[in-house]
DSSP file (Angstrom, degrees, kcal/mol; ACC not computed):
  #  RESIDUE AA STRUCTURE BP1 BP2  ACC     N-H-->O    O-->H-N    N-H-->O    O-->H-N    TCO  KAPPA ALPHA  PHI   PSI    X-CA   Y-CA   Z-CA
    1    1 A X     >        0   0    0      0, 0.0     4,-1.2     0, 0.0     5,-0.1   0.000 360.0 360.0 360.0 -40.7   30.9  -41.4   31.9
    2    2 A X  H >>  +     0   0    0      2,-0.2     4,-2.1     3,-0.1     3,-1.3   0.983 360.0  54.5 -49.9 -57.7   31.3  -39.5   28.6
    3    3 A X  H 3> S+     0   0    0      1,-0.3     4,-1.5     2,-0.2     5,-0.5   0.945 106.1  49.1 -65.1 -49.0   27.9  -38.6   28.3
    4    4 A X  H 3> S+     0   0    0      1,-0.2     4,-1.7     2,-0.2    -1,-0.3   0.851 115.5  48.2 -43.5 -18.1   27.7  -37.0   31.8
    5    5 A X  H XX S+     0   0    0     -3,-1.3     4,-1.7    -4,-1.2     3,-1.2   0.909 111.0  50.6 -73.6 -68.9   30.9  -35.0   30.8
    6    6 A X  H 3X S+     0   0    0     -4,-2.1     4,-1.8     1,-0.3    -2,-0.2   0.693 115.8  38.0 -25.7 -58.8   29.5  -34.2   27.7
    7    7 A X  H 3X S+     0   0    0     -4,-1.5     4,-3.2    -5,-0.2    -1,-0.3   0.922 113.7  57.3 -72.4 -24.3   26.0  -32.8   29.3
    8    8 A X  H <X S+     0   0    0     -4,-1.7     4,-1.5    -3,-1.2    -2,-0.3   0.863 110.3  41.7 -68.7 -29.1   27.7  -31.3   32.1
    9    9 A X  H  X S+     0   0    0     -4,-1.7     4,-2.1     2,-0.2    -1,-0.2   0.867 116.9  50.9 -90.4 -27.2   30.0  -29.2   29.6
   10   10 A X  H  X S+     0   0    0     -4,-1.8     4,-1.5    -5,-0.3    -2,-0.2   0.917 111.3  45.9 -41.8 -63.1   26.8  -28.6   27.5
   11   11 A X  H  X S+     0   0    0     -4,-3.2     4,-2.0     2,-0.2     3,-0.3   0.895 114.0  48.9 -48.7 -59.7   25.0  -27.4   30.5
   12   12 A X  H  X S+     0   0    0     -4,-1.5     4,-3.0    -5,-0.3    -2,-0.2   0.919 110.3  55.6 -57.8 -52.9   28.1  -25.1   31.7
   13   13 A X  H  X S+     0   0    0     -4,-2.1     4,-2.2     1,-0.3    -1,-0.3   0.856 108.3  42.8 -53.4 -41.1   28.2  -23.7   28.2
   14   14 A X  H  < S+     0   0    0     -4,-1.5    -1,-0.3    -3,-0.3    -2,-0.2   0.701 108.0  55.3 -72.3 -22.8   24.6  -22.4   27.9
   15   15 A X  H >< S+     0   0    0     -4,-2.0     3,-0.6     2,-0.1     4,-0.4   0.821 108.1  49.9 -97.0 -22.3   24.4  -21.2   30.7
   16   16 A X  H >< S+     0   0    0     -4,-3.0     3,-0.5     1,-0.2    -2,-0.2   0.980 123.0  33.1 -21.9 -72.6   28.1  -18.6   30.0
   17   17 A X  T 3< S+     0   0    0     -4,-2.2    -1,-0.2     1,-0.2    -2,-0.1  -0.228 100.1  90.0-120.4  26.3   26.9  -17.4   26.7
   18   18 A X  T <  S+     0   0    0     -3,-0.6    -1,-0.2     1,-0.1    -2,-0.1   0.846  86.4  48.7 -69.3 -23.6   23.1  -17.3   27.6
   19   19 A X  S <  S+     0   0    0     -3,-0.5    -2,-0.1    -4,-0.4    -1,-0.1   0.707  84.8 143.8 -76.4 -22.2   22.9  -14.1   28.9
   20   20 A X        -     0   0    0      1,-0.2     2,-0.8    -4,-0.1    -3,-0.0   0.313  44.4-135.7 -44.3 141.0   25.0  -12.4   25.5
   21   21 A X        +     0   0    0     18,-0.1     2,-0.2     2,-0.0    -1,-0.2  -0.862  36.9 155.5 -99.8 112.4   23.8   -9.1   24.5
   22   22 A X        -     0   0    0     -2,-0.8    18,-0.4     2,-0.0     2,-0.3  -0.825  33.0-146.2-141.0-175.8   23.3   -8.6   20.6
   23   23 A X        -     0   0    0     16,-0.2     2,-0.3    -2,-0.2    16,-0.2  -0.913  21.1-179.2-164.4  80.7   21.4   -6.4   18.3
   24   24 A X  E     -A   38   0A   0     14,-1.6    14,-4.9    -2,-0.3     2,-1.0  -0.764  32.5-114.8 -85.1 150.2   20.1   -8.0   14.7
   25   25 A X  E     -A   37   0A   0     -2,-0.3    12,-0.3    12,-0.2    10,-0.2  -0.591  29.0-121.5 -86.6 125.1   18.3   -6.3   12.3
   26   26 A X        -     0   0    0     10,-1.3     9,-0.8    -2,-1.0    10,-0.3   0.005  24.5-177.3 -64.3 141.5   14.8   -7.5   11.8
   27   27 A X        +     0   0    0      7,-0.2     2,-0.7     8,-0.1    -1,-0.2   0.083  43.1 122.1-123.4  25.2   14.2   -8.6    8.2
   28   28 A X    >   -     0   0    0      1,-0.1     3,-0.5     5,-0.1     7,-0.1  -0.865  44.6-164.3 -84.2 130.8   10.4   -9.4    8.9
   29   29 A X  T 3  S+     0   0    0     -2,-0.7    -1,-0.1     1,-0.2     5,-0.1   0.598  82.1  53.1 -77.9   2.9    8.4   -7.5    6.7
   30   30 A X  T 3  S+     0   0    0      4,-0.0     2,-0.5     0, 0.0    -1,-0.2  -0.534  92.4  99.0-122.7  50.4    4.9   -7.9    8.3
   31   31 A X  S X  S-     0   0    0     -3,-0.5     3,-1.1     1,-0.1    -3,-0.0  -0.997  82.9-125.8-141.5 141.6    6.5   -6.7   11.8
   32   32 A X  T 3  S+     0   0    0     -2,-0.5     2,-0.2     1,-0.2    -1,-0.1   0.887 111.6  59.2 -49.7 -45.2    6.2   -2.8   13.4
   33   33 A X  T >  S+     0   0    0      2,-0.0     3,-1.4     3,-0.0    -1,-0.2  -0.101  73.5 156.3 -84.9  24.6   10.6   -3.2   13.6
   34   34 A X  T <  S+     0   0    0     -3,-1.1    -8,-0.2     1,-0.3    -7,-0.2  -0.028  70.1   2.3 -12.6 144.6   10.7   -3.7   10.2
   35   35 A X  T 3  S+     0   0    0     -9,-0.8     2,-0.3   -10,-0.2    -1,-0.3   0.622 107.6 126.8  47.6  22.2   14.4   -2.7    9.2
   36   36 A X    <   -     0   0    0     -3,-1.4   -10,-1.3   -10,-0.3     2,-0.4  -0.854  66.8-116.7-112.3 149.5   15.2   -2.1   12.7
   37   37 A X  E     -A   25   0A   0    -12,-0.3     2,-0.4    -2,-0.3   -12,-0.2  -0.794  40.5-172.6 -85.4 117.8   17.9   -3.3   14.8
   38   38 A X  E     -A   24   0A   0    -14,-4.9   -14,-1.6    -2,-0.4     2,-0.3  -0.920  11.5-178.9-132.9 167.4   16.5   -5.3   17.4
   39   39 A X        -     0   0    0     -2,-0.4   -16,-0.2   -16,-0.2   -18,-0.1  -0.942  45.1 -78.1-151.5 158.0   17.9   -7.1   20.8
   40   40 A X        -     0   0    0    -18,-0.4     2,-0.3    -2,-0.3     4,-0.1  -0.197  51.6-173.8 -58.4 142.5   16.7   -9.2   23.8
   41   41 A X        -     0   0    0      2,-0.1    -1,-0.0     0, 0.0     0, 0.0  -0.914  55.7 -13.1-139.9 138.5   14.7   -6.7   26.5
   42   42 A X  S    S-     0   0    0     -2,-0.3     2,-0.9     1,-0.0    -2,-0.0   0.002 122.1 -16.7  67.7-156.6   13.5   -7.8   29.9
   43   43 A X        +     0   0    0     -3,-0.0     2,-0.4     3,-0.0     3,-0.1  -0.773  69.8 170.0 -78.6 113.6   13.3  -12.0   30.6
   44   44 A X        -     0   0    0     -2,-0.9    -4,-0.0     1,-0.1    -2,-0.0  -0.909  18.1-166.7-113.5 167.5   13.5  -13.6   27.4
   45   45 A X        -     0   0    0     -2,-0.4    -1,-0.1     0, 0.0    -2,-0.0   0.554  66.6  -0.4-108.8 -38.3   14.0  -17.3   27.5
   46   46 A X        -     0   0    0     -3,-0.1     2,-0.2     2,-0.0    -3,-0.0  -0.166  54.4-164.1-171.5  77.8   14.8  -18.0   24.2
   47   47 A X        -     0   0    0      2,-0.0     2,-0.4    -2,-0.0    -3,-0.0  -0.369   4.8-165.1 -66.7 135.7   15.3  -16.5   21.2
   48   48 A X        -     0   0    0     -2,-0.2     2,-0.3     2,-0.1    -2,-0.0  -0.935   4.5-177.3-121.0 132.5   15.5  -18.0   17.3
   49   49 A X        +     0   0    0     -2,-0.4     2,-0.2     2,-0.0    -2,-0.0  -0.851  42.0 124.4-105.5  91.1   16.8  -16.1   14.0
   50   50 A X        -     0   0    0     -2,-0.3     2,-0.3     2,-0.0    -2,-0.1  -0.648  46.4-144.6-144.8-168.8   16.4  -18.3   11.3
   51   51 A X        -     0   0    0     -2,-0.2     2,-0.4     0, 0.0    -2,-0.0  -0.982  11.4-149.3-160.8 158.7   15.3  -19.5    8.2
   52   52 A X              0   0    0     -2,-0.3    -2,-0.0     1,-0.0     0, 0.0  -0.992 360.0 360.0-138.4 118.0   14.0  -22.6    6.2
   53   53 A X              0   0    0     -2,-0.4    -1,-0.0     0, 0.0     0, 0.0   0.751 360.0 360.0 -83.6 360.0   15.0  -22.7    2.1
């Protein structure tokens, strides 16, 4: 019984705050938006901003 609460609230959550509209700036250097503020356009599915040390 937990887990179904547990995915069901999961599920509920992602699907709120999937849509959110934001703006980072892009910090790849080998990319045209270099130093550009960029944000989700059109269908995206799934966007990552990350890093590995």
């Amino acid at each position: 019984m937990n887990f179904i609460l547990f995915a069901s609230l999961s599920l509920l959550t992602s699907f709120s705050f999937g849509q959110y509209n934001f703006s980072l700036e892009d910090l790849n250097s080998t990319s045209p938006s270099f130093n550009q503020d960029v944000s989700p356009s059109g269908n995206v599915s799934l966007v990552y901003f990350g890093h590995y040390n």
